[in-house]
N, C-alpha and C positions, 0 to 999 in steps of 0.2 A: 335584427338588432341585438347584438350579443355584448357583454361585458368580460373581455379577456383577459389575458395573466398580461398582456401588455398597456393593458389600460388600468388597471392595478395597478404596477410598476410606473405611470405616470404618476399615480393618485400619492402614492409612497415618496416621489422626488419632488413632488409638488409640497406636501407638508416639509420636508426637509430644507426646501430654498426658503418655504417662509418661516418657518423658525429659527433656522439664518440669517436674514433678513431682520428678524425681529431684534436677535441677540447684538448684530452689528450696528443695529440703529440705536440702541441702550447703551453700547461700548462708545458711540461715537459720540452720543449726548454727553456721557460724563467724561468723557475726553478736552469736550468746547468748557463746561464747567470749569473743570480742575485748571485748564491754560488761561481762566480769566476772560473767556469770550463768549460773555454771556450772552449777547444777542443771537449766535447764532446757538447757543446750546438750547436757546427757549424755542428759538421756529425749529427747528430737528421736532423738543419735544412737541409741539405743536402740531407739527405736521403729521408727527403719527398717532397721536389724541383725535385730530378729526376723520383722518381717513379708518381706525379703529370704531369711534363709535357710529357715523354713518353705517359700516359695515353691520356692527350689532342692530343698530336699529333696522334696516333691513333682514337680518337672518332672522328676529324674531315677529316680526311680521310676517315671515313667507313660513315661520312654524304654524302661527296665528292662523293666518287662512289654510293650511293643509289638512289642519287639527280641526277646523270647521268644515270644511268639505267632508271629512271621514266620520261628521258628526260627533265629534268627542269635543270637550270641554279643553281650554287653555289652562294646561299647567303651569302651576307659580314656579316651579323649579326652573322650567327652561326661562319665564325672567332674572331668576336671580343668577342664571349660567351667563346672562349675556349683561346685565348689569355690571357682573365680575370680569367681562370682557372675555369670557370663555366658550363664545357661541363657537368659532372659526373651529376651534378645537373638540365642542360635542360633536359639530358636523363631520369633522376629520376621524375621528373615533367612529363614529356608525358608517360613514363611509367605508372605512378600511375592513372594519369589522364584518360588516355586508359584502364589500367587494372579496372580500380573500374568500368567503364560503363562495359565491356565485363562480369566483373564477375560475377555484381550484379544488373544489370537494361537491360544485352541483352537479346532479346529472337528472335529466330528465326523464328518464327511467323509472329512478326514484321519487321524483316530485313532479306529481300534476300540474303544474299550475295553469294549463287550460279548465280544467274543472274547476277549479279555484276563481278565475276568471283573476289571478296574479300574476305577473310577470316578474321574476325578482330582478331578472337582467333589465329590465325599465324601469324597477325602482331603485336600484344602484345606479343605472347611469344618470335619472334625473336629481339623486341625491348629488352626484359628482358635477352635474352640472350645475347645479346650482353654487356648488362649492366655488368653481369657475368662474361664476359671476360676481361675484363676494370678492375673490380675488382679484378680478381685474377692477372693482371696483377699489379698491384699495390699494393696487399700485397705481392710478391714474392720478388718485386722491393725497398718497400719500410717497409713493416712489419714484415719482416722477418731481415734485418741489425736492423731494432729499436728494435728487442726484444733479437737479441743477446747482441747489445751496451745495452740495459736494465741489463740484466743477469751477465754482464762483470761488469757492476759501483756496485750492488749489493754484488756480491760478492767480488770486491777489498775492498769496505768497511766496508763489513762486516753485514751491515745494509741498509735500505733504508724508504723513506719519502714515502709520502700517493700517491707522484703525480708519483714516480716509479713502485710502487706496483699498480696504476691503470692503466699505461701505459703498464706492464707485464700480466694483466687482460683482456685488451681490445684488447691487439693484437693476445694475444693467441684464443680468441673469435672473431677476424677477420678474421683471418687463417683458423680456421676449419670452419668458415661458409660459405667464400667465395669459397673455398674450395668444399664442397659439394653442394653448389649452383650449383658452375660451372657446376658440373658433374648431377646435375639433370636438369637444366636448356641445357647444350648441346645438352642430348640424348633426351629430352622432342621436340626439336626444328626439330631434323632429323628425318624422316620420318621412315627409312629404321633402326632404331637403334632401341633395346626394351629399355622403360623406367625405368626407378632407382626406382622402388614401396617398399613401404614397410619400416616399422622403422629400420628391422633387418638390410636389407644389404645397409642403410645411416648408421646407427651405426656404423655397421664393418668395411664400408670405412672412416668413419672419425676417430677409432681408429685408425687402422690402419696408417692414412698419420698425426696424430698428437702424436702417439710413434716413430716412425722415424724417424720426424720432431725435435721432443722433444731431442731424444738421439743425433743426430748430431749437434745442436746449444752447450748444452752443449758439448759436446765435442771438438766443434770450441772453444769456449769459455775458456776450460781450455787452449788449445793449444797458445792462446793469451794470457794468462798470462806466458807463458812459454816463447815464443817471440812471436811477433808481428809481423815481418818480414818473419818467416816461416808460421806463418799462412795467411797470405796475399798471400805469395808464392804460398799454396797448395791450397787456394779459386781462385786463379788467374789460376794458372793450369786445374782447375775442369772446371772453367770458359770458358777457352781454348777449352777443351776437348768435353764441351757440342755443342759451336759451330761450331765445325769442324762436328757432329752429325746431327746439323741442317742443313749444308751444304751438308755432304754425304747424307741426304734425298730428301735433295730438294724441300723442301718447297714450295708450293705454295698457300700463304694466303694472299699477298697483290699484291693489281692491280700493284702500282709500283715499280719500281728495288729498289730504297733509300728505301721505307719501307719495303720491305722485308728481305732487309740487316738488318733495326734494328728489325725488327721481330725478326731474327735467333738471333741478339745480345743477345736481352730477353728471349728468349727457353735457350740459355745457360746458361741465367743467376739462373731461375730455376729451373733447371738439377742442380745444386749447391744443392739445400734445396731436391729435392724430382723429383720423376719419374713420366714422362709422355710421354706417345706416341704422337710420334709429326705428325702419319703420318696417324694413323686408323690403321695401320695394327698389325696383330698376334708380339708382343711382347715379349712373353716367354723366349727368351735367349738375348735379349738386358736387360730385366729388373732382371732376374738374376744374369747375370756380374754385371750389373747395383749395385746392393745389396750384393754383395759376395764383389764386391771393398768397397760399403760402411761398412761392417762387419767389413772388414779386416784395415780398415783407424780407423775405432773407437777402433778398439782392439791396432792396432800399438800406437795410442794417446796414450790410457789410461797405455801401457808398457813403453813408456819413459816418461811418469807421476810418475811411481813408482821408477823410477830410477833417475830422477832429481826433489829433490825436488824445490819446489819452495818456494823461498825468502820471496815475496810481497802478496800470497796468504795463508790464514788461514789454515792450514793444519788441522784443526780440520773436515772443512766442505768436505778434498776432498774424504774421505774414503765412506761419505753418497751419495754423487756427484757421485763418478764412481759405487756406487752399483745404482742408480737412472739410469744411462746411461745404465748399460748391463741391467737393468730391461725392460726400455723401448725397448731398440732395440729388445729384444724377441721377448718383448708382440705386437712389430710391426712387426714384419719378423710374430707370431702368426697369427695376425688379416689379415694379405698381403694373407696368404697361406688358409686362411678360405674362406676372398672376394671373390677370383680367383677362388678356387676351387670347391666353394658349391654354393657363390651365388651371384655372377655374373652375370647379366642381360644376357651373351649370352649362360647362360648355358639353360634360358628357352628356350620356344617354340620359333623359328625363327620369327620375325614379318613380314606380309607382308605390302608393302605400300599401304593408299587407291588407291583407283581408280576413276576419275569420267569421265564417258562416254567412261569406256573401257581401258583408256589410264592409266599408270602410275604415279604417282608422281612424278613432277620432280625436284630433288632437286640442287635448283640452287641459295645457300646462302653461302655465305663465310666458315659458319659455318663446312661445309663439309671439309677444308683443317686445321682445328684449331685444338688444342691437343685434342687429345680425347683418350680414358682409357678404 
């Protein structure tokens, strides 16, 4: 389990999509402001206020217990770094900072770290994977409501400005990268997991979770032009549904009762957008029902779409719209049933964990109770 000059050079594009990301979401807020549309310039900022500070509050808990396990005391600095909303960015700094020596200047020659009983390439990758999970916690949280509200102003208009169309750019390029981070950075981190290799089955898993992705926002999105109130309903319901999910599993990924509770909160809350096993285990008919109810929610939309039309929407655009939505959801139920079936990390050879001095690996990081796929 090694940390490379190419996992680096993720760590690097990964900070830059979200400071991107960030800058775009700030340009597009004072964009709704300045044109008089205040409603939507308040849920923009909103939306990145809540999925912001859940983030903080998990990055400074997972400091809390690490800084407990190594026996040292909680530092006030690292609260007042995430109070100031600057966690994502210490982790991104000691990440990079640690990754660029391990990549590109360790050698093992020079550093024991079997006598040490340290590994610095496992503590870089579970620094970066943790980064991973911050992340995908906050595009689910926060980049997935900005790219429907994107999608929703776009087409009531009919048209849209540069700062829309790069906000619909940068979040869609949030999503899928944060996205397959996660899932190579996870199974990179556990021992007992085989790794994510190979362009084919990163491709097939990011089509995959960004045609799925794709058909169900539009889909939400027409349903909101239709009312507003029934779509809230039936995301409030999903919402519901997920968490009840997290709770019949039983979760166990944070030290204390209050953040587990808003754990489960957030698993529900991306159980909304897309499937993930929240527990490790064999998934095959959780993630079927899973996708036979989403089939059947996006085929129900797009039938009382044709039967009511709608008023305040272009009716030119919905006919390309609903062929774009059964397009995608195919070619993502396609891409789901290739992943799983062909190539899927546990379809290779079982991996075993190293060894040293006889004894097993013992895996004993968070990361073991976290979604995993």
């Amino acid at each position: 389990m090694k940390y490379t000059k190419s996992n680096f050079m993720m760590s690097v594009v990964g900070i830059i999509i979200y400071i991107t990301d960030l800058i775009v979401d700030i340009w597009v807020s004072v964009r709704f402001f300045h044109e008089g549309q205040y409603v939507f310039g308040v849920l923009t900022v909103s939306f990145m206020l809540v999925g912001t500070l859940v983030v903080q509050c998990f990055s400074y808990s997972w400091y809390k217990s690490d800084l407990k396990k190594a026996g040292q005391e909680s530092q006030h600095r690292f609260l007042l770094l995430h109070c100031l909303q600057g966690g994502i960015f210490t982790r991104y700094w000691f990440a990079l900072k640690k990754g660029y020596h391990v990549a590109f200047k360790y050698s093992s020659k020079t550093d024991n770290f079997i006598e040490k009983q340290i590994d610095p390439h496992k503590e870089v990758i579970d620094g970066v994977t943790d980064l991973s999970m911050l992340r995908l916690f906050e595009t689910y949280l926060e980049g997935c409501p900005q790219l429907v509200l994107q999608l929703y102003t776009c087409l009531e208009h009919g048209q849209a400005n540069i700062s829309q169309y790069a906000a619909l750019m940068v979040s869609c390029c949030a999503i899928s990268w944060s996205t397959v981070d996660y899932q190579i950075s996870l199974r990179k981190s556990l021992p007992d997991k085989n790794v994510l290799t190979g362009p084919c089955p990163k491709l097939t898993y990011l089509f995959y979770k960004f045609f799925t992705l794709l058909s169900w926002m539009l889909s939400v999105v027409l349903l909101l032009f239709l009312n507003v109130k029934i779509a809230l309903c039936l995301l409030s319901f999903l919402w519901f549904l997920g968490i009840l999910w997290a709770f019949k599993n039983q979760t166990k990924f944070c030290a204390s009762i209050s953040m587990e509770f808003l754990y489960r909160i957030v698993v529900g809350f991306v159980l909304i957008f897309t499937f993930f096993n929240i527990q490790g285990q064999n998934t095959k008919c959780p993630m079927s029902c899973y996708y036979i109810v989403r089939v059947l929610a996006t085929l129900g939309i797009l039938i009382v779409l044709w039967f009511c039309p709608l008023s305040i929407f272009n009716s030119d655009y919905f006919i390309p719209i609903s062929i774009i939505i059964a397009l995608a959801l195919i070619l993502g139920i396609i891409f789901l049933i290739v992943y799983y079936g062909t190539l899927h990390p546990n379809k290779s050879k079982e991996r075993k964990p190293d060894e040293i001095d006889g004894k097993p690996v013992q895996i004993e990081c968070r990361m073991k109770y976290f979604l995993m796929e």
